[in-house]
Structures are given as C-alpha cells and as structure tokens.
N, C-alpha and C positions, 0 to 999 in steps of 0.2 A: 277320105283320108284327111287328116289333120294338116295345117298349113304347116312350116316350115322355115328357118330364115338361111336365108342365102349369104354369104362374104360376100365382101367388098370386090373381090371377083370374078362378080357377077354368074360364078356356077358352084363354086364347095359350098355341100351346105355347113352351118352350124351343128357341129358334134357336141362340143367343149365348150363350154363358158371361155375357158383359158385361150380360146381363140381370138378373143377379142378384147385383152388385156394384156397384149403385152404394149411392149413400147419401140415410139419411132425417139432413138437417141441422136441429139447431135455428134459430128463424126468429127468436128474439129479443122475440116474441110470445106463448111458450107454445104454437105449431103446431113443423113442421116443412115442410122443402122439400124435394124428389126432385130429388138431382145425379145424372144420370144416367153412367155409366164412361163413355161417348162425351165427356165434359165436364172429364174427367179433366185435362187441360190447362191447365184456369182455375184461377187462384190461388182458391181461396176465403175470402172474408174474415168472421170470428166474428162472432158477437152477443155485445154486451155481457152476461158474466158465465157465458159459456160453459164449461161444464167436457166434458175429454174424453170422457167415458162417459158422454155426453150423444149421440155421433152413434154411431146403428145404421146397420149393413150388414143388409139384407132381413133387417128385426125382431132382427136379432142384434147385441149392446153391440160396443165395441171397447174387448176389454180384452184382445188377444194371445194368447185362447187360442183349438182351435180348438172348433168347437160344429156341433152338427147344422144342416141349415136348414132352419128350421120353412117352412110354408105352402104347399109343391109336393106337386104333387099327380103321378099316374100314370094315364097314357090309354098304349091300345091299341086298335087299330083292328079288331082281331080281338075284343074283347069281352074281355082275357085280364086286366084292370084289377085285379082283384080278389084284397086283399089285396098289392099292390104299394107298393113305396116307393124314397123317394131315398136312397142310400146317397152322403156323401161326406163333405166338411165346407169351411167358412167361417173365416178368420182376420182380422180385423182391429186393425193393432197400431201404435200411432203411435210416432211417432221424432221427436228433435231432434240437431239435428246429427252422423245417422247411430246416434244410442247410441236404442235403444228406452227409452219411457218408463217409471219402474217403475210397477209394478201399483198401490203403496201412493200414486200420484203422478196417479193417474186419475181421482178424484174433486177435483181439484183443477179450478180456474179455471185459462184458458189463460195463461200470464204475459206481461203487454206488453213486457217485454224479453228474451221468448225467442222461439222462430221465426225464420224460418218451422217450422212444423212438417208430417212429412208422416204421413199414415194410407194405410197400406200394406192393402188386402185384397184374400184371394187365397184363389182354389177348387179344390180337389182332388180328384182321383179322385170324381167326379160321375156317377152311372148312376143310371138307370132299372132298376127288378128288377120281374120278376114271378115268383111260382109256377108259372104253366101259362103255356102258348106256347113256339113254337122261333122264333125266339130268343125267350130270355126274360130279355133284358136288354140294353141300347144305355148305351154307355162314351160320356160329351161330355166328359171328360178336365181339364187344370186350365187355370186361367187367374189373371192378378193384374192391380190396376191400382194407380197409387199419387196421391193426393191433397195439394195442397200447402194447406195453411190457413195463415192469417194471423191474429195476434190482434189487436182490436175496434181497439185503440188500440196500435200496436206503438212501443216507444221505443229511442231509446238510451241506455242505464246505464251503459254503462263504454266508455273508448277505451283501446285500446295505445299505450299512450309509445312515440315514438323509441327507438331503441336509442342509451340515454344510457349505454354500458359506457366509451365513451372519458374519460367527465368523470368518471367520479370518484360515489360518492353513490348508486348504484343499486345495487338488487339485484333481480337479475331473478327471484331465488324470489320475490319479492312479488307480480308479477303472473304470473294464469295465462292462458293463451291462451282457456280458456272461462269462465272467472268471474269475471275484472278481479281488482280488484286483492284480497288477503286482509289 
C-alpha cells in the first residue's frame, strides 16, 4: 500500500487538499478561530487592530513565501512509516486591489480605507514519501483557495470627481484612480 499523510491530529488522514488551507484567524481576543477552505466564500471581517501576519495557514505566517508544512505526519498501512515525510509546500500572500501586499507592509494594521483585501493560499506538489514500500510515495497534487477580508471599520477616504476636463480648472494628474487625490 501506498504511504499516506496524517493531520496535525495525529490520526484523520489527508482526503482534501482543502484540509490544510484553511486559516487560524485572529479573534480579536488574543485566541484565534478555524475558517475552514469550504468557507472560503464568506467575506471575513477583521478584529480591531489586526495586522496581516497575524493570520496563519496550518501554523504557517502569511507573508508570500513559500515554507514547508509543519505538523503532518506519514502512515502506511503496511508498517512502511518510518522515516517518512511530506514533501511540498504552502503559500499565503495577500493582495489589494489585485497588486500583492509588500512584505515590509505585513506587519502593519489592516487600513480602514483599504479593502477589501484578499489572502490567496495555495499548495503544491504535496506527497507522502517513504523509504521502504512499493509504492513508496502517493502524489495529492496542488490546490488554492482565495479569502476576502474586510477591515474592523472600513471607510471611505477619497471619492473621484466628475470628469470636470470640460470646465476648465482640473487637472486630472492630481487625482489617481488608487490613491485619491495627491
């Protein structure tokens, strides 16, 4: 039999990719809450004072790069467990308005007049390995889901003017479509 990878758990195995992308959200408490990828749907809305790299994907920050993932484990039904592991990797990378957020930009608080924002995580090349057994490896392959968050209090900060070019008096370098007016 083909190896296998175990939850964090330590007994469900891996069915779903979607098992292991969802997210531990802060709760505005100092806990966290389990969105689970099935959920993926629902806007989610911040806790007051929330900073991005603040919400993990299964124990992993969301800061864009990609990182092993911790806590899976390897069964085999043949006894062939030993010494095995998950080979793959986890990405989670937020975005506003399509443009990824930058790195140096992650430790920041969500801004009430930005957003929505989305947190994109996505899993690749995910297999079970083992040393001994034929097979000695089962490929569950990649998967992504994408999350929309809202921040605690979202505002609005800037509106676009009319297209005032007939009258005289504008100059439309002043405003930009994403940052109002300069």
């Amino acid at each position: 039999n083909s190896p296998y990878i175990i939850l964090s758990d330590g007994f469900n195995p891996l069915t779903d990719l979607r098992q292991i992308i969802g997210l531990n959200f802060p709760n505005g408490q100092g806990g966290y809450n389990w969105i689970s990828a099935w959920d993926a749907g629902i806007t989610i809305k911040a806790p007051p004072g929330m900073h991005f790299n603040q919400v993990m994907s299964h124990s992993v920050i969301s800061d864009g790069n990609a990182h092993y993932i911790p806590y899976l484990y390897i069964g085999d039904a043949d006894g062939d467990e030993a010494g095995g592991y998950v080979s793959g990797y986890l990405k989670a990378t937020w975005y506003e308005n399509g443009a990824q957020i930058p790195y140096d930009r992650l430790g920041n608080e969500l801004w009430g007049c930005g957003g929505p924002y989305k947190l994109r995580v996505e899993v690749w090349d995910i297999q079970a390995n083992t040393p001994y057994g034929v097979p000695n490896n089962r490929y569950y392959g990649n998967s992504w889901v994408e999350y929309t968050v809202i921040p605690h209090n979202p505002s609005i900060c800037y509106l676009r003017p009319n297209d005032m070019g007939d009258y005289g008096g504008y100059d439309g370098n002043v405003f930009h479509n994403f940052w109002g007016f300069s």
